[in-house]
LOVEX-607066 format. One record per residue (C-alpha): x, y, z; residue number from 1; residue in one letter. Coordinates in Angstrom, 1 decimal, padded with zeros to 4 digits. Layout:
<atoms>
ATOM, x, y, z, gutor, lotor
ATOM, X, Y, Z, NUM, A
...
</atoms>
This chain:
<atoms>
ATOM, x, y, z, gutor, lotor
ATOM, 015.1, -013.3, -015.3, 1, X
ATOM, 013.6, -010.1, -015.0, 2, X
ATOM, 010.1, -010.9, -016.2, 3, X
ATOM, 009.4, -014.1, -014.0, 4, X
ATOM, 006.7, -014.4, -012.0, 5, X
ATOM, 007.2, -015.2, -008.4, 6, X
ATOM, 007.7, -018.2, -007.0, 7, X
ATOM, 004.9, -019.6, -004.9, 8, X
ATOM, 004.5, -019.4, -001.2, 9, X
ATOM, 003.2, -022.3, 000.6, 10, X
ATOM, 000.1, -020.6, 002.9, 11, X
ATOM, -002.0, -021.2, 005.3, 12, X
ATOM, -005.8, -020.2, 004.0, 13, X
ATOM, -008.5, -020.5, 006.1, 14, X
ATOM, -011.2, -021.8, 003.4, 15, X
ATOM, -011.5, -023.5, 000.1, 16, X
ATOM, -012.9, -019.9, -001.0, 17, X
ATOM, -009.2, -018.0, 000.1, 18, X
ATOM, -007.5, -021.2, -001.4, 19, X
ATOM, -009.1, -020.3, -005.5, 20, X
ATOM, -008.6, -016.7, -005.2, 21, X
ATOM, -005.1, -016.7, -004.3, 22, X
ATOM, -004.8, -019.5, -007.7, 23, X
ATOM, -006.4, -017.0, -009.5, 24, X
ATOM, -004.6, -013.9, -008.4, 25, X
ATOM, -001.3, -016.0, -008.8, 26, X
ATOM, -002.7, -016.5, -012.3, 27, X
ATOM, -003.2, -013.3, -013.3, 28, X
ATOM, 000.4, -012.4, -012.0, 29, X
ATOM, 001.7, -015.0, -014.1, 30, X
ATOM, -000.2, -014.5, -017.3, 31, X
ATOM, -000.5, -010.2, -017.2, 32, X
ATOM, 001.4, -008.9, -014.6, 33, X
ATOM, 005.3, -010.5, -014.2, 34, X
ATOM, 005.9, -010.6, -017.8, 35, X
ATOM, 005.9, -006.8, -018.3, 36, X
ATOM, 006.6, -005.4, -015.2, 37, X
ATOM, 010.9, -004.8, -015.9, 38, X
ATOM, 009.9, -003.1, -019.7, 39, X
ATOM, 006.9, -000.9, -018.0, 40, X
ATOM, 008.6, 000.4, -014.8, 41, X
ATOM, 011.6, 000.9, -017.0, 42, X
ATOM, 009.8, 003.1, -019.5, 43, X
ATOM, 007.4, 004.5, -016.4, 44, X
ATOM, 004.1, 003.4, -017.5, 45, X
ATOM, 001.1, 002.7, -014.7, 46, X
ATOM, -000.8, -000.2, -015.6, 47, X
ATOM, -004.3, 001.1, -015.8, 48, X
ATOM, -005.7, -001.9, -017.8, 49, X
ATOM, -004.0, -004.0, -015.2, 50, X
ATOM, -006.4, -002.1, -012.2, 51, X
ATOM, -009.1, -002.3, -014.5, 52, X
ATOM, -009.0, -006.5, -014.9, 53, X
ATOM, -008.3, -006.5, -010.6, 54, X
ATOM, -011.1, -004.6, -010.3, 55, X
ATOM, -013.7, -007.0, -012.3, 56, X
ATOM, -012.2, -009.8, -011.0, 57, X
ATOM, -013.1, -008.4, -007.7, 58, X
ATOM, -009.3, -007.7, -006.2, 59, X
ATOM, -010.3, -004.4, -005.6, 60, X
ATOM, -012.9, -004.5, -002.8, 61, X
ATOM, -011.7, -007.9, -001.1, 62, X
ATOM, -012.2, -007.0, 002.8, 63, X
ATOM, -015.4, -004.8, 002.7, 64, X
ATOM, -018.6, -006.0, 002.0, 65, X
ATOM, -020.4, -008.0, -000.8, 66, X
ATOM, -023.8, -006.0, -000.4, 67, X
ATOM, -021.7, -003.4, -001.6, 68, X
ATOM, -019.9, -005.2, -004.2, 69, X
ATOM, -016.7, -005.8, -001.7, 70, X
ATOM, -015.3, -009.6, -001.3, 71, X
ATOM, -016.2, -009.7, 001.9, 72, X
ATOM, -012.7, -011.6, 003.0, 73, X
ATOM, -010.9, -011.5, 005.9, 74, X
ATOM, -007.9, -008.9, 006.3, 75, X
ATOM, -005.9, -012.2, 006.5, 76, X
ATOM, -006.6, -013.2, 003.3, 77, X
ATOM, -006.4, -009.9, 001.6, 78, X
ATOM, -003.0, -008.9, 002.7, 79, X
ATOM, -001.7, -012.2, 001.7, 80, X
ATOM, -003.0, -010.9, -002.5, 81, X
ATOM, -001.7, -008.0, -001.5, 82, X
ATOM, 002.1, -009.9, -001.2, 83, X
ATOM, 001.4, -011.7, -004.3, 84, X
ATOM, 000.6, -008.8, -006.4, 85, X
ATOM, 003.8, -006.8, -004.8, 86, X
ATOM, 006.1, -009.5, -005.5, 87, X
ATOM, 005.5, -009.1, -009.3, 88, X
ATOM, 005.5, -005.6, -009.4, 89, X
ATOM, 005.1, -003.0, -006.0, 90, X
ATOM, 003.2, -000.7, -008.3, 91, X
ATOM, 000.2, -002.9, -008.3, 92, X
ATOM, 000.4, -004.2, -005.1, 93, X
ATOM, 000.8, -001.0, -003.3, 94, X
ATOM, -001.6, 000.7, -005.4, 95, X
ATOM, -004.5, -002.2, -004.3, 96, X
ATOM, -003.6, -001.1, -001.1, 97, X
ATOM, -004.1, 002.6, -001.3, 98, X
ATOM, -007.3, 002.3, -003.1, 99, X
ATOM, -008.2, -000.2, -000.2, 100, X
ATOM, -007.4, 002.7, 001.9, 101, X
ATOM, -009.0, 005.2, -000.1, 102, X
ATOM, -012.2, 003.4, 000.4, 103, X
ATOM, -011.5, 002.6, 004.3, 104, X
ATOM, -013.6, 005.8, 005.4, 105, X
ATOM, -016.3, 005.7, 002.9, 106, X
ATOM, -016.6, 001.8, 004.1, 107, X
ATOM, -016.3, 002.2, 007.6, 108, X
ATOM, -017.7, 006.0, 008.7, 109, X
ATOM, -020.1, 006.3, 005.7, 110, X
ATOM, -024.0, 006.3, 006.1, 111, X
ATOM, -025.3, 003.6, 004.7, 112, X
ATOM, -027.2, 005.9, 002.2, 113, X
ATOM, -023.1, 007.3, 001.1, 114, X
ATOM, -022.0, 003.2, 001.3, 115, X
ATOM, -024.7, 002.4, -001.8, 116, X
ATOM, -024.1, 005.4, -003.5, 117, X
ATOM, -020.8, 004.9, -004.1, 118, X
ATOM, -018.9, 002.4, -002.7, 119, X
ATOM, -020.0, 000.0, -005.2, 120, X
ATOM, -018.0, 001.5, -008.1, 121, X
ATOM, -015.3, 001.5, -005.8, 122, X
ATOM, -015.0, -001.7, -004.9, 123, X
ATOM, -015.8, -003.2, -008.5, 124, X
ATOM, -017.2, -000.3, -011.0, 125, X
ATOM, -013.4, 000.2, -012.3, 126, X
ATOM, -012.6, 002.9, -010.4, 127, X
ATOM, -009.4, 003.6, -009.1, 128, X
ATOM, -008.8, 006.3, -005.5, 129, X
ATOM, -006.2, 007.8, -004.0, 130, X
ATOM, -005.6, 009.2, -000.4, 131, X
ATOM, -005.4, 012.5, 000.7, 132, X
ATOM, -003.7, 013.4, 004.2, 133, X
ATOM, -000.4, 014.3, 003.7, 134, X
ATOM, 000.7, 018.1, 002.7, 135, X
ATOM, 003.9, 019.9, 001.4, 136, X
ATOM, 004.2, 021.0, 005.2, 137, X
ATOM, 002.6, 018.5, 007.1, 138, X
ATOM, 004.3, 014.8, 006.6, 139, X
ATOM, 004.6, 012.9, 010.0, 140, X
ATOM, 002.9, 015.8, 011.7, 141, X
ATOM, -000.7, 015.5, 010.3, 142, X
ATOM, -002.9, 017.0, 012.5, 143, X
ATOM, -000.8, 020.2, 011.1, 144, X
ATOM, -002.5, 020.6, 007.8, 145, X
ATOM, -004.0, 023.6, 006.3, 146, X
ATOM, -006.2, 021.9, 003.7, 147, X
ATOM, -009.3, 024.3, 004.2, 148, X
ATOM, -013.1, 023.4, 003.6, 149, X
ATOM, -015.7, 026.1, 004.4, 150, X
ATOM, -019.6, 025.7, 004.4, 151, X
ATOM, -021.0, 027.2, 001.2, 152, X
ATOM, -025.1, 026.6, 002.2, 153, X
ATOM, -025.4, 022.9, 001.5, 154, X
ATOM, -022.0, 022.9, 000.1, 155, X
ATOM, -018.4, 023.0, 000.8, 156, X
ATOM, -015.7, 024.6, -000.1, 157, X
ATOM, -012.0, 023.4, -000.1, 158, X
ATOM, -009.1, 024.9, -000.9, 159, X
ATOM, -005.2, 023.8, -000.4, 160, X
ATOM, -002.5, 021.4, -001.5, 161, X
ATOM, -002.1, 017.9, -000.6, 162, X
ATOM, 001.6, 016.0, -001.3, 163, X
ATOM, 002.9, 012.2, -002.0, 164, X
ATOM, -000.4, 011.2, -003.1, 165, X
ATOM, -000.1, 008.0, -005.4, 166, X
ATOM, -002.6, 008.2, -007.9, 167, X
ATOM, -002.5, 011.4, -007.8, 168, X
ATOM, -003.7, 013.5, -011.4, 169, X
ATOM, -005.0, 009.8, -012.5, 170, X
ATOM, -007.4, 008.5, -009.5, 171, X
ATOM, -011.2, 008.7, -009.9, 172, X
ATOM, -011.9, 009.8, -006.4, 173, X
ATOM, -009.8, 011.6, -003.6, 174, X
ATOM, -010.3, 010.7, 000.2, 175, X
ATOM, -009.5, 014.1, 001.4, 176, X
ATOM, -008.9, 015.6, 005.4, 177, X
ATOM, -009.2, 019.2, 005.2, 178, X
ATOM, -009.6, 021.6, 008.4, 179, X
ATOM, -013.4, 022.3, 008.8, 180, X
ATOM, -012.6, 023.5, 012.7, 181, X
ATOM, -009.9, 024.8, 015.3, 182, X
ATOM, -006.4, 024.0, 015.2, 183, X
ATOM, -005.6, 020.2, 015.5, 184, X
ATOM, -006.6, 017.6, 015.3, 185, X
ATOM, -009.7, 018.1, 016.6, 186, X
ATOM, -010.9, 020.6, 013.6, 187, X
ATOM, -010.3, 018.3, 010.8, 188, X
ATOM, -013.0, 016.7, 008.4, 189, X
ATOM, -013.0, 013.7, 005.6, 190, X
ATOM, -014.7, 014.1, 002.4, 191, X
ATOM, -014.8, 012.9, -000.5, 192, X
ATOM, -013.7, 014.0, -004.1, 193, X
ATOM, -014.8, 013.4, -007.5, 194, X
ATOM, -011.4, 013.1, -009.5, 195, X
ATOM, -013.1, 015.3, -012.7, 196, X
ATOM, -014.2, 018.1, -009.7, 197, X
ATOM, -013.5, 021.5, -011.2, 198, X
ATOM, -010.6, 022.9, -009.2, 199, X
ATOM, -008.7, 020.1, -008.6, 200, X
ATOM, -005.8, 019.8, -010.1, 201, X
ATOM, -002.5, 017.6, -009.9, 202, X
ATOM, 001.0, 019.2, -010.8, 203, X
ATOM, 003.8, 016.6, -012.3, 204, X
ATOM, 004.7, 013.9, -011.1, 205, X
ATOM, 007.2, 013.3, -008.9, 206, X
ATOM, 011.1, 011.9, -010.0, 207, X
ATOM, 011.4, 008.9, -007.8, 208, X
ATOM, 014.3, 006.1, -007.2, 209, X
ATOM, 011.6, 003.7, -007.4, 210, X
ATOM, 008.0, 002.4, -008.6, 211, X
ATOM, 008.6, 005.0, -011.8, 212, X
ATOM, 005.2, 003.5, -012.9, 213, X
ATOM, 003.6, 004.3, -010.4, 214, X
ATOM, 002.1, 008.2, -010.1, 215, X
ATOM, 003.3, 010.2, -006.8, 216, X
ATOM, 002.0, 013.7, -007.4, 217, X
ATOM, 000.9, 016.7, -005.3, 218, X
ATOM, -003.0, 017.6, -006.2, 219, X
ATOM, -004.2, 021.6, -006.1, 220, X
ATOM, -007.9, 021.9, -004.4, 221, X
ATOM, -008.3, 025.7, -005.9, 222, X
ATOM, -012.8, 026.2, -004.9, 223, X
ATOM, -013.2, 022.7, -005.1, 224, X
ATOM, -017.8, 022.0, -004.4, 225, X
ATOM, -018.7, 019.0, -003.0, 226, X
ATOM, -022.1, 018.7, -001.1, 227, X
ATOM, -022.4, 017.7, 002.5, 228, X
ATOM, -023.4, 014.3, 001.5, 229, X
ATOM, -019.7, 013.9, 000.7, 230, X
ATOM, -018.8, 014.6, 004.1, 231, X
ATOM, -018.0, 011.1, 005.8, 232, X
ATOM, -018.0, 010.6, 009.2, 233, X
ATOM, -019.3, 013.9, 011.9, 234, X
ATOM, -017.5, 017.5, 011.8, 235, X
ATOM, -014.2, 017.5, 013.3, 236, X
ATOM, -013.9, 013.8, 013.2, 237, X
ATOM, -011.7, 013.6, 010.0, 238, X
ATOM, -008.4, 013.0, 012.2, 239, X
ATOM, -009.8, 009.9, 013.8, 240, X
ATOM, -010.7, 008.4, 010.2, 241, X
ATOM, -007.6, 009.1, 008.8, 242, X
ATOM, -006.1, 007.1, 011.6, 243, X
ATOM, -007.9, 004.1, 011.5, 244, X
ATOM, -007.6, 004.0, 008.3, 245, X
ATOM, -003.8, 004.1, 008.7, 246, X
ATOM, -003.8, 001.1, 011.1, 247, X
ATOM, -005.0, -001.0, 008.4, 248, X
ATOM, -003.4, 000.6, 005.8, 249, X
ATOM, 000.2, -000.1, 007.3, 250, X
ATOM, -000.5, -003.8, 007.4, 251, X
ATOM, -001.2, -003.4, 003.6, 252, X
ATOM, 002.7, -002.2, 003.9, 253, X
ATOM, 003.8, -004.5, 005.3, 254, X
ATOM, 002.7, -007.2, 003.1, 255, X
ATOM, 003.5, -005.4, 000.0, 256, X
ATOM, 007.5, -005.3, 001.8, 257, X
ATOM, 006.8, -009.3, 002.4, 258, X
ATOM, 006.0, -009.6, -001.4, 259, X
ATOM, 008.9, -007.7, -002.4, 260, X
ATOM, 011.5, -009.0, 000.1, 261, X
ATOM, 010.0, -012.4, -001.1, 262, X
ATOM, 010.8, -012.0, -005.0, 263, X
ATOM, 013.9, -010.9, -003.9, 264, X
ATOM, 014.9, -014.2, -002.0, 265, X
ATOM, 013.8, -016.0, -005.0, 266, X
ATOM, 016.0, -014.4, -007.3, 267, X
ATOM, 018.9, -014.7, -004.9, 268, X
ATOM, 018.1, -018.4, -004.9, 269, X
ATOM, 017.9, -019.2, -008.5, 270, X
ATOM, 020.7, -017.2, -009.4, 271, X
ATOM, 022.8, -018.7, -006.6, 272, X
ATOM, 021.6, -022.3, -007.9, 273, X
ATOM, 022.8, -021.5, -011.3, 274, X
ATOM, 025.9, -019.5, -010.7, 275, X
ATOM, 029.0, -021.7, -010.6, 276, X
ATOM, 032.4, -020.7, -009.6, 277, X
ATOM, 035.7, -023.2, -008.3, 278, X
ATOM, 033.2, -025.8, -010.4, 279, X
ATOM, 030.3, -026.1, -008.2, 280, X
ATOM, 026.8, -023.4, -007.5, 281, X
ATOM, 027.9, -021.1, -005.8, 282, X
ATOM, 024.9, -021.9, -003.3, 283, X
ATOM, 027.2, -024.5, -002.1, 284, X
ATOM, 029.3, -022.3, -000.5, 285, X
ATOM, 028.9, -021.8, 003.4, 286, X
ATOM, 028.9, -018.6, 003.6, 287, X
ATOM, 026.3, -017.6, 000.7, 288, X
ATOM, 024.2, -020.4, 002.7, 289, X
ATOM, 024.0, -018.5, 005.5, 290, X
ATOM, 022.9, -015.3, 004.3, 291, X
ATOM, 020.4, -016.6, 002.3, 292, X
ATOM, 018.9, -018.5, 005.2, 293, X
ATOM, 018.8, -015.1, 007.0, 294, X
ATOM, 017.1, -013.6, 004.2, 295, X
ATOM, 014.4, -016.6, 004.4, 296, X
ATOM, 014.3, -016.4, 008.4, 297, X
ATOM, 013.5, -012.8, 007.7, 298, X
ATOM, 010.8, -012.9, 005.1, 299, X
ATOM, 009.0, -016.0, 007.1, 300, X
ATOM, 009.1, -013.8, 010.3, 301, X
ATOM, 007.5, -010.9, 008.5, 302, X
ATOM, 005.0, -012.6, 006.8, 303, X
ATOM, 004.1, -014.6, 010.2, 304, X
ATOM, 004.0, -010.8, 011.9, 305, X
ATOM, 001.4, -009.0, 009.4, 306, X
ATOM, -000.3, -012.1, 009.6, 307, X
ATOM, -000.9, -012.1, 013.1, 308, X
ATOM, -002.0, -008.3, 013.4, 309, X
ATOM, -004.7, -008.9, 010.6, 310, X
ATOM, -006.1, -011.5, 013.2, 311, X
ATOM, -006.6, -009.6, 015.8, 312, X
ATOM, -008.0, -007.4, 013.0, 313, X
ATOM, -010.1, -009.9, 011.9, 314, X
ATOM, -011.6, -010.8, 015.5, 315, X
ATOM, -012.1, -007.5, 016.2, 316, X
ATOM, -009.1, -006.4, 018.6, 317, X
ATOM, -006.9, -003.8, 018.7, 318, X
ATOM, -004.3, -004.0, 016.1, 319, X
ATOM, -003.1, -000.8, 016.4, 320, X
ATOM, 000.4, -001.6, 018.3, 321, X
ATOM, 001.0, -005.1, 016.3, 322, X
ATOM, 000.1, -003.1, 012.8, 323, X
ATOM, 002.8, -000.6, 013.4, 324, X
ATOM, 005.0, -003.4, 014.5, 325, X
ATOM, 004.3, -004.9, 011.4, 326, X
ATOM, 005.1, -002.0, 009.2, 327, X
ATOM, 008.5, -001.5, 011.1, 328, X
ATOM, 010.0, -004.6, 010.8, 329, X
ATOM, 008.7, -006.1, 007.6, 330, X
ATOM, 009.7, -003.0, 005.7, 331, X
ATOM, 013.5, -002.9, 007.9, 332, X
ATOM, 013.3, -006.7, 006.4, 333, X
ATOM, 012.6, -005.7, 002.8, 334, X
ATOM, 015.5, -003.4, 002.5, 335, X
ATOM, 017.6, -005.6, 004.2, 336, X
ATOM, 016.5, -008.5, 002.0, 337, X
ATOM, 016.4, -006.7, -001.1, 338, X
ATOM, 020.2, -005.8, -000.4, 339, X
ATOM, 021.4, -009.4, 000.5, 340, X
ATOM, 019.6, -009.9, -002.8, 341, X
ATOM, 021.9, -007.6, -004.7, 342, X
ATOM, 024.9, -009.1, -003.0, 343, X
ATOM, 024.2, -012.7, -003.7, 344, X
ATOM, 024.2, -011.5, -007.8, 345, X
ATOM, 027.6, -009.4, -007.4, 346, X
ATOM, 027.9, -007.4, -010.2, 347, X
ATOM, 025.2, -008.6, -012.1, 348, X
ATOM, 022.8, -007.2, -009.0, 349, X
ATOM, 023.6, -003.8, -009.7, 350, X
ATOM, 022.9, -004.3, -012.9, 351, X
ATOM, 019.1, -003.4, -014.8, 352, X
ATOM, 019.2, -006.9, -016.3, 353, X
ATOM, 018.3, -008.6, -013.0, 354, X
ATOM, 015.9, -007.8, -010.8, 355, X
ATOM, 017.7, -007.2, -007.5, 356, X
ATOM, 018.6, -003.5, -008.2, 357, X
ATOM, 015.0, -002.7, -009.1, 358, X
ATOM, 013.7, -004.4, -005.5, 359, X
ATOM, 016.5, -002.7, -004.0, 360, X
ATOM, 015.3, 000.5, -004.8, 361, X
ATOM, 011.6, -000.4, -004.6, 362, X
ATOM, 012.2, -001.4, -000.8, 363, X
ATOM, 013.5, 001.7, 000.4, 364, X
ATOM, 010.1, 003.6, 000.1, 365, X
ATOM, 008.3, 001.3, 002.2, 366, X
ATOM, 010.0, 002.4, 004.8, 367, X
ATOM, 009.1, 006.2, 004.5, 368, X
ATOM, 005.5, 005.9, 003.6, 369, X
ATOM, 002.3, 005.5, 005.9, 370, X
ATOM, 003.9, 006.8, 008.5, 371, X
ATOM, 007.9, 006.3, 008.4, 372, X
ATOM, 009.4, 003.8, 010.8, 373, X
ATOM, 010.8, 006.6, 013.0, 374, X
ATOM, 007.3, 007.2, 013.7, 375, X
ATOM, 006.1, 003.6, 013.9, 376, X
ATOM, 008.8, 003.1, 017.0, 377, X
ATOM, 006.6, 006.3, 018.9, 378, X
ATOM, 003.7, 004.7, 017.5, 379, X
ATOM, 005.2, 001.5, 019.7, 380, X
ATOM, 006.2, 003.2, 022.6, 381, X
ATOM, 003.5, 005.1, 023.3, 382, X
ATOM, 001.3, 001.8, 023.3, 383, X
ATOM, 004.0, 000.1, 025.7, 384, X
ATOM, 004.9, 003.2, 028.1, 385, X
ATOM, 001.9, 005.8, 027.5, 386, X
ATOM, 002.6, 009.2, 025.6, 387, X
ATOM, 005.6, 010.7, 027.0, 388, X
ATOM, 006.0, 013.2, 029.5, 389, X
ATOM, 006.5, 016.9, 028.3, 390, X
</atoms>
């Protein structure tokens, strides 16, 4: 039961084009991604070959643009292979989406001179990035970081630590914000790093409850040299890039949450079908009925709310507001879900032999990275009732 591959989701594509890739990413799932996933995140192995055959199938560049080997699909589209990948195994969905996100400020504050350089191999060259905003002191409070570049000539120089970074010690490329200015926000800059730069450096990875496959380590930038043609975006602009990179990013969260709250329903649902007790399924029972209808009710009303915000994405609206909506509930709904799950299997849900525990503990992440969801509720507020008063 553990190596299943999901079961599939009726959607709502908007071309014949969306319709074949999602057959072929629910392909690959079934044919190189389910089987394994219970043995490797068991035994904590990332799936690098995996990343590679995404990334020349074209899964890793799906919403920027073809003339830069992207996929050139709609957000609406990507986020719903996004779910699919997540609800085999969280380790290659979220990891799509951070490399999406890695690539977000190259894509989208780039020259169009950085874009052909390297954005190519980024989108489908096999490479694989990783984002780097958060520090050991500066979590939820970003525009705190100490990250440091300094000009060197035509160079520049950085120098700090940066924390939580999946991918990190294995990505090919770092999206980095270091402080080029004055305090705040204001004084930060985005560049980007060559993974093999001398100087950088990743310590061991971190001991997590969860996605043991994939790598969450802090990286060391000890003289790190990149030219100013790795600078993306103008001086002091680096806080603004990270955050509109994060608006998208946290609707890549919240599908990955949909995907995993999703194979959790599943697995409630066959096991429920199959269990008997008092000789008949326990699904028959009232009040197991009822929870796994609210675990349906709130994996539908996710996936209907991430959808939504990648619209307005889509059209060109802001999304800001509805993406951190988004993020809140779906990933409130995973843990929720993945818990029902675990219920629904009794003992046999705690157990490593089923994949409820495993989603369980999967789930709980969601809700802490890309912002946590006590900062998604200011996030909220301060689009309904303005920043508050101080």
């Amino acid at each position: 039961m553990n190596d299943r591959a999901p079961q599939a989701v009726d959607r709502q594509l908007p071309t014949d084009e969306a319709r074949d890739l999602i057959s072929l990413v629910r392909e690959m799932v079934r044919r190189d991604i389910a089987p394994a996933t219970a043995e490797e995140e068991e035994a904590g192995r990332f799936p690098r070959e995996t990343f590679t055959r995404l990334s020349e199938a074209g899964l890793l560049g799906l919403p920027y643009p073809v003339e830069y080997g992207g996929g050139d699909q709609p957000y609406e589209v990507y986020l719903q292979v996004l779910e699919e990948l997540a609800a085999a195994r969280l380790t290659v969905g979220l990891g799509v989406s951070v490399h999406t996100l890695a690539c977000h400020a190259l894509a989208a504050f780039g020259t169009d001179e950085q874009r052909a350089a390297h954005l190519p191999a980024m989108t489908g060259g096999g490479l694989l990035g990783a984002y780097g905003l958060s520090e050991p002191a500066a979590g939820s409070d970003a525009a705190s970081l100490r990250t440091r570049a300094r000009r060197d000539g035509d160079d520049w120089v950085i120098d700090g630590s940066k924390a939580w970074i999946t991918h990190g010690g294995i990505a090919d490329f770092y999206t980095v914000m270091a402080r080029t200015g004055e305090e705040g926000p204001r004084g930060i800059t985005a560049f980007l790093v060559p993974g093999d730069a001398p100087g950088l450096s990743a310590a061991a990875p971190e001991r997590k409850m969860g996605m043991k496959g994939s790598p969450t380590a802090q990286i060391h930038l000890d003289g790190v040299r990149v030219g100013d043609d790795r600078r993306l975006g103008a001086e002091g602009q680096g806080f603004a890039v990270a955050l509109a990179a994060l608006d998208s990013g946290r609707l890549g969260i919240a599908a990955c949450a949909t995907g995993v709250a999703q194979a959790a329903l599943d697995a409630a649902l066959e096991y429920a079908s199959g269990r008997r007790q008092f000789g008949r399924p326990i699904a028959d029972f009232q009040g197991l009925r009822f929870l796994l209808a609210d675990m349906a009710t709130q994996v539908e009303a996710g996936r209907a709310l991430y959808l939504a915000a990648a619209r307005l994405r889509d059209a060109g609206l802001p999304f800001s507001r509805q993406a951190a909506m988004a993020k809140l509930f779906c990933t409130d709904a995973a843990m929720k879900v993945t818990t029902d799950a675990v219920q629904v299997l009794g003992g046999y849900g705690y157990t490593a032999d089923f994949p409820a525990e495993r989603l369980m503990r999967e789930a709980k992440v969601l809700q802490i990275v890309e912002g946590t969801n006590q900062i998604q509720r200011m996030v909220i507020a301060r689009h309904l009732a303005g920043p508050e008063s101080r």
